[in-house]
C-alpha positions in Angstrom: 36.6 -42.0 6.7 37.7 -40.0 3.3 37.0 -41.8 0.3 40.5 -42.8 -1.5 40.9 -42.5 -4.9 43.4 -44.6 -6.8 44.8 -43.5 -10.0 47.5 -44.6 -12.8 48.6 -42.6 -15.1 49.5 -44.3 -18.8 52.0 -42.5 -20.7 52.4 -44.6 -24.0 55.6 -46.1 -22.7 56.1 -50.0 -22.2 56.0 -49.9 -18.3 52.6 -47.7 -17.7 50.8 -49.7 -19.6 51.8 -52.8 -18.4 51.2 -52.0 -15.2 48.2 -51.1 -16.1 47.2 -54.5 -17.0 48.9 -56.1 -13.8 46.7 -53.8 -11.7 43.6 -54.7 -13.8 44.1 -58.8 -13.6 46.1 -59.2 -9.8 44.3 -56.7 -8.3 41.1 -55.8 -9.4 39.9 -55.4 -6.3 41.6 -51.9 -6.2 39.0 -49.6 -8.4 41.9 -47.8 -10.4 40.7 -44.7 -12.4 43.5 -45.2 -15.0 44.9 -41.6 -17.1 46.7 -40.2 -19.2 47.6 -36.4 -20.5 47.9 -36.2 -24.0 50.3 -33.3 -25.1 49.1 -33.3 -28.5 52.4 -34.3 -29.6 52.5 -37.9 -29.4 53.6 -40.4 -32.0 50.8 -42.5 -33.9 51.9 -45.8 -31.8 51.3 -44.1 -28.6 47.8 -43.3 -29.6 47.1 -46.9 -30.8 48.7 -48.6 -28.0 46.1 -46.2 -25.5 43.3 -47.8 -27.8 44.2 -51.1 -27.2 44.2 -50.7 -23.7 41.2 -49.5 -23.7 39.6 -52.7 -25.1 41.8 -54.8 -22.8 41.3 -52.6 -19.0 37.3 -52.9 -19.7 37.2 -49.0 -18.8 37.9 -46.0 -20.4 41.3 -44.5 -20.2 40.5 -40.6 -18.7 42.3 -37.3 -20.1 43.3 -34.9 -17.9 43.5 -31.9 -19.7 46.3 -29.3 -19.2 44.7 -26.6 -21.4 40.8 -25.5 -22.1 41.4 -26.7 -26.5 37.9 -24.6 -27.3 39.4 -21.3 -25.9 43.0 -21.7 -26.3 43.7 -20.0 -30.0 46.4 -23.1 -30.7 44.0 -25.8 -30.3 46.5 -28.1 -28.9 48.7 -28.4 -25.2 52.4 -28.1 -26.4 51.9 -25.0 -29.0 49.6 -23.3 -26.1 52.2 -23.7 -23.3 55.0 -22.3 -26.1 53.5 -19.1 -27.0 53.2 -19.2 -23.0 56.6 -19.6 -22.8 57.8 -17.1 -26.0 58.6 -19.8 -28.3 61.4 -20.8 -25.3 61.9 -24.7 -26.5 62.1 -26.8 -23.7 65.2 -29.1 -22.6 66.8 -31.0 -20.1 67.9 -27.5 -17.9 63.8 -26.0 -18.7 61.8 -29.1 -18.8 58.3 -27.0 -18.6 56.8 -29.4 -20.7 56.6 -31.9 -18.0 55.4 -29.8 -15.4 52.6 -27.7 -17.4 51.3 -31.3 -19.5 51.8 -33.9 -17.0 52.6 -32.8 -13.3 50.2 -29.8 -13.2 46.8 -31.6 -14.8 46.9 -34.7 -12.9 47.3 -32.5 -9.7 44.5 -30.3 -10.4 42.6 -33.0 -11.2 43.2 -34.8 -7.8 42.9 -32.0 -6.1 42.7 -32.4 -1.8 41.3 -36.0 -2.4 43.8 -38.8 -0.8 44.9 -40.6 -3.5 47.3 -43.3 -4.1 48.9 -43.1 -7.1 50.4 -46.4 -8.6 53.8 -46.1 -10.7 54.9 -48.2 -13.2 58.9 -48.4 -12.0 60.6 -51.6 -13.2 62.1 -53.7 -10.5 65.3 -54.1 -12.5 65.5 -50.0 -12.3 67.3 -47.5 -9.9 65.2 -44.7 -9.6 62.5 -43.7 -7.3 60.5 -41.5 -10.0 57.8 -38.5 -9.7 56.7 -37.9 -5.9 54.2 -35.8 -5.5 54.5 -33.0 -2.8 51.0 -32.7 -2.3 50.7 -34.4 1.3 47.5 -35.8 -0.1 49.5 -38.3 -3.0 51.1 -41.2 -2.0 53.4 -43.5 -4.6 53.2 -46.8 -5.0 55.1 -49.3 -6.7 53.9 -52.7 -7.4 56.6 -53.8 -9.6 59.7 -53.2 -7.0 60.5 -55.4 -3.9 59.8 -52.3 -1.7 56.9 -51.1 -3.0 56.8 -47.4 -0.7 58.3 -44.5 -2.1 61.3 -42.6 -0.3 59.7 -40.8 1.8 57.8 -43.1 3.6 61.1 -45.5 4.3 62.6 -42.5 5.8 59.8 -42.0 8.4 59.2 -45.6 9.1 63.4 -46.9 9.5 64.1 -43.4 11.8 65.9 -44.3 14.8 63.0 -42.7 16.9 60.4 -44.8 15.4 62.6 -48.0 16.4 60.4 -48.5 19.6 57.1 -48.6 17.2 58.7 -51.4 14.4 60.2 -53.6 16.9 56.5 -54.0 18.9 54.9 -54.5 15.4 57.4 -57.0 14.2 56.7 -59.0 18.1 53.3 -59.2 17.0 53.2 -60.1 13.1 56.4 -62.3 13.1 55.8 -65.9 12.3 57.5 -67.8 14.9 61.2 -69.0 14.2 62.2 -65.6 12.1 61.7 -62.8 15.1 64.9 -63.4 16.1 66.8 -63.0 13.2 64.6 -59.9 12.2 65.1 -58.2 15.3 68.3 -57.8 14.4 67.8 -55.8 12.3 65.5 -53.8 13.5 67.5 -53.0 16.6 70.6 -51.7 14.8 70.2 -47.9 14.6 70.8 -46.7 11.5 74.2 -44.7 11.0 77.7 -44.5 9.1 78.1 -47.7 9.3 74.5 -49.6 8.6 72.6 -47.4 6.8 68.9 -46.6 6.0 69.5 -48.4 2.6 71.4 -51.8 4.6 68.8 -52.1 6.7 66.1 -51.5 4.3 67.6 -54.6 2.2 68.3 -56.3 5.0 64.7 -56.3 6.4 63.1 -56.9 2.8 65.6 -60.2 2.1 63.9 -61.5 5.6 60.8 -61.3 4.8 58.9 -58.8 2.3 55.0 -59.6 2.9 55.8 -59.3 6.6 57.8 -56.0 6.3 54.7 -54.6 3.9 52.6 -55.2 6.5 54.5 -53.7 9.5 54.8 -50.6 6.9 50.9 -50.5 6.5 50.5 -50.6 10.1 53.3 -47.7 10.6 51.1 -46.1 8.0 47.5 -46.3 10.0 49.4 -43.8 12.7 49.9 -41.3 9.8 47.8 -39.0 7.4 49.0 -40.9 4.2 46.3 -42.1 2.3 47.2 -45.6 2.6 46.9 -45.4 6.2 43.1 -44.6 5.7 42.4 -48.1 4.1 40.7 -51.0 6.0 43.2 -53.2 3.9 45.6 -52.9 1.0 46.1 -55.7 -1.1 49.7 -55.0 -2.7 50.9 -55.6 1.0 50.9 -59.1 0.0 53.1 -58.2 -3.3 56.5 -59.9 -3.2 56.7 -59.9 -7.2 59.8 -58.2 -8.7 59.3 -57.5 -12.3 62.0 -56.8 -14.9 61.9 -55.8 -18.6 61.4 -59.4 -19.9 58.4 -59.7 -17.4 56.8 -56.3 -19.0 57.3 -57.5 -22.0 55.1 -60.6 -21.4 52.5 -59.1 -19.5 51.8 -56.8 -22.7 52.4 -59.7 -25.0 50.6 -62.2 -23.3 47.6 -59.5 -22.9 47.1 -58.7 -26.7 48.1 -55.5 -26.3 51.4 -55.7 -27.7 54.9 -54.5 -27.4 54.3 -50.6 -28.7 55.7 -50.6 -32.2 58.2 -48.1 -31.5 60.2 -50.3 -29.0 60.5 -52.8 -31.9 64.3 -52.7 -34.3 64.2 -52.0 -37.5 67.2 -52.5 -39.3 69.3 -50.4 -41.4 72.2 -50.6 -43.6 75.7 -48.7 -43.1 79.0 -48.8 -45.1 81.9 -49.5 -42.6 85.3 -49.8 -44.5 83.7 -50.2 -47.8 81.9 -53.3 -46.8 78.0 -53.0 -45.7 76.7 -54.1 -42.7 73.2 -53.9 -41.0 72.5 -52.2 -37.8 69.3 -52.2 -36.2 67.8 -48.9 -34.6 64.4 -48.3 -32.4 62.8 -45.4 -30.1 63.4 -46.1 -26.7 61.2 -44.4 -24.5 57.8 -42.9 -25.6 57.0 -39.0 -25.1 56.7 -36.4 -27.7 57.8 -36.8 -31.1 60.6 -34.2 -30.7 61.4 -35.1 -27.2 65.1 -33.7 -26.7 65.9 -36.4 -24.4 65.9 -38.8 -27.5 70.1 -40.2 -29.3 70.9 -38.9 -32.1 69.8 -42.5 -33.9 66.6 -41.7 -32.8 66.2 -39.0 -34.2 67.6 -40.8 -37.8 65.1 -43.0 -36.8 62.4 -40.6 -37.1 63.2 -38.9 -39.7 63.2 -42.3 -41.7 59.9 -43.9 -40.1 58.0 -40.5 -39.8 59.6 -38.1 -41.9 56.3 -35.8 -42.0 57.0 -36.1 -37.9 60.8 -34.8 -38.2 59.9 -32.1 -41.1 57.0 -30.5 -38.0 59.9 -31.1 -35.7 62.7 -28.5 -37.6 59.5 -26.0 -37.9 59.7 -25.4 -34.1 63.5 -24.3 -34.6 63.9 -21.1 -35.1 65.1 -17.4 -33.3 68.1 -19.6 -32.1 66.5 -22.4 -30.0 66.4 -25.7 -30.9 66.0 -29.4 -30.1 69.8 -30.2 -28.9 73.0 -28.7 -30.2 73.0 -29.9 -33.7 70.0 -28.2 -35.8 67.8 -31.0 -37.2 68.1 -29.5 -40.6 71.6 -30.2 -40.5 71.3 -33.7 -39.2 69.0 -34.7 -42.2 71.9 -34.3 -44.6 72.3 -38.0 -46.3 76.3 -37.7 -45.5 75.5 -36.9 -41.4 72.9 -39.8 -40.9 75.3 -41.9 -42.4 78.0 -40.7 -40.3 75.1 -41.5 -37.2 74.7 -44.8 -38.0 78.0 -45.9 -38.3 79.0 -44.5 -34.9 75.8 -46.2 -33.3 76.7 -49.6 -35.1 80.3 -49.5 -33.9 79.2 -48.3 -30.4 76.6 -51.1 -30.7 79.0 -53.9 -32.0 81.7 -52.7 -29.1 78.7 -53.5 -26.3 78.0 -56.4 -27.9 81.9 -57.9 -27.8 82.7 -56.5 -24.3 79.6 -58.0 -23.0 79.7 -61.3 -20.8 76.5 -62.6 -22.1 74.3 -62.3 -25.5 73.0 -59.0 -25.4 69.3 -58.3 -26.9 67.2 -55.7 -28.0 65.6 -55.3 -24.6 69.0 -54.6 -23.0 69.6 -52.0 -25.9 66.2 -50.4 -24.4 67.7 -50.8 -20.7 71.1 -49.1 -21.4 69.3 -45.9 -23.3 66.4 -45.2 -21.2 68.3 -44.2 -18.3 68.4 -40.6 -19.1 64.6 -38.4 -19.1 61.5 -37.9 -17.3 59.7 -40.3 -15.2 56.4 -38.9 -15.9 56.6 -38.8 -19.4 58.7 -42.3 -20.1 57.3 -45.1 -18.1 
């Protein structure tokens, strides 16, 4: 049998690392080689929080490199890949930096070994994230209810494999819930009850028992899972939100990463002063272009060295978003960006049925960017 490898790859963002953690203390029987790919670019906190975790995994994080730095004449990944790419900045439309910096080093590096690659997805999100289409990578996700990616679901709830669940289910079913499950698993999927229904449907009866049907699906395929004599996380039923994130890094001594934390700022409204707070909500690059304009604000007041390197990769008419950064720097236009951010803010805040907090500030921007670069 083919050795498996098991990776996770850290990416300086809240989730990755504390799964991370979760993998390290509730399953350390899983040998994880834990990554990350550093596009030279990062912000100071991302860099510390990789050095804490460190201290706190008991093994060294790895970096896959995108770029030979010795030979390359601009000794760092993102300026190499955009003299590659003729100064071409990228952006939501040509996100090359995701695919030359993240996506295309930890595939070389995995090469044709089977490898199961653990992804830090929040249960409380609703996105499946980076799939790899090397048949050799499988996703998983310990922090979901269903822990297997897409693709997998798709083979395993096909009418045609109906025959195959239902024998499994006769044999692993405790006694008293066959019944009801087999109701389930009977119902062909179509218009009416479809592959998402009966996924729920099947997870609500019983999730260590449908984990374990999957894995047993998965022995009859080439997915790398299926080549293990067991698989702990088949006995995951753990669904963990942003406030359970939050613990496991602060209950670890890592920490929440600095960047997530609101600082608070000051903004004339009416001629009367009030006091916003702003924050970074995902980590990445310095200058990612997925980032709100109050980001950006943010920046330029936390690390104005940071937002000054930032305008020097504007120029020959490409740059960061729509609005050029050195006209976003003028005193009158980050005023005028903090007072739409605090009224926007201060609407969520009255229209919402509960309290809202910082974390749910977090939740509501984060929606938009790149899995592999934000989790």
């Amino acid at each position: 049998m083919s050795e498996i490898k098991h990776v996770l790859g850290i990416s300086g963002g809240k989730d990755s690392a504390a799964l991370a953690i979760y993998m390290s203390r509730k399953h350390p029987d899983i040998n994880v080689e834990y990554y990350t790919c550093d596009t030279g670019k990062e912000l100071t906190e991302t860099y510390d929080l990789i050095n804490k975790l460190n201290s706190v995994l008991g093994k060294n994080i790895r970096l896959y490199k995108s770029i030979d730095e010795l030979n390359s004449p601009e000794k760092n990944p993102f300026d190499h890949f955009l003299a590659m790419y003729g100064g071409y900045l990228p952006s939501a439309t040509a996100r090359w930096c995701t695919g030359k910096m993240k996506l295309e080093p930890f595939e070389n590096e995995i090469g044709n070994t089977p490898t199961i690659s653990y992804v830090g997805i929040r249960g409380d999100e609703n996105r499946e994230g980076y799939i790899s289409k090397k048949e050799n990578i499988q996703s998983i996700f310990p922090f979901r209810k269903n822990i297997w990616s897409e693709d997998v679901i798709k083979k395993f709830l096909a009418n045609n494999n109906m025959p195959f669940v239902k024998e499994q289910y006769e044999k692993l079913a405790p006694e008293g819930q066959l019944a009801i499950i087999l109701q389930y698993v009977e119902q062909p999927i179509s218009m009416r009850f479809t592959q998402k229904q009966k996924l729920n449907a099947l997870l609500d009866s019983n999730v260590k028992l449908f984990n374990k049907v999957v894995f047993e699906f998965l022995k009859t395929t080439d997915y790398p899972v299926g080549k293990l004599e067991s698989f702990s996380l088949i006995e995951n039923d753990e669904v963990l939100g942003i406030n359970e994130i939050f613990k496991i890094l602060d209950d670890s001594g890592v920490g929440i990463p600095a960047y997530y934390l609101p600082l608070e700022y000051e903004v004339e409204i009416n001629g009367e002063l009030k006091k916003g707070s702003y924050s970074r909500s995902r980590s990445g690059c310095f200058f990612c272009f997925y980032q709100q304009k109050i980001e950006w604000v943010w920046l330029l007041e936390q690390h104005p060295d940071l937002f000054e390197a930032a305008i020097t990769y504007e120029k020959d008419g490409y740059s960061w978003m729509e609005e050029h950064l050195e006209d976003l720097k003028r005193p009158e236009r980050v005023m005028a960006i903090k007072k739409e951010h605090y009224l926007r803010t201060q609407k969520t805040k009255a229209n919402a049925k509960t309290s809202t907090s910082w974390q749910d500030e977090i939740l509501e921007s984060e929606g938009e960017g790149c899995a592999s670069c934000f989790i």
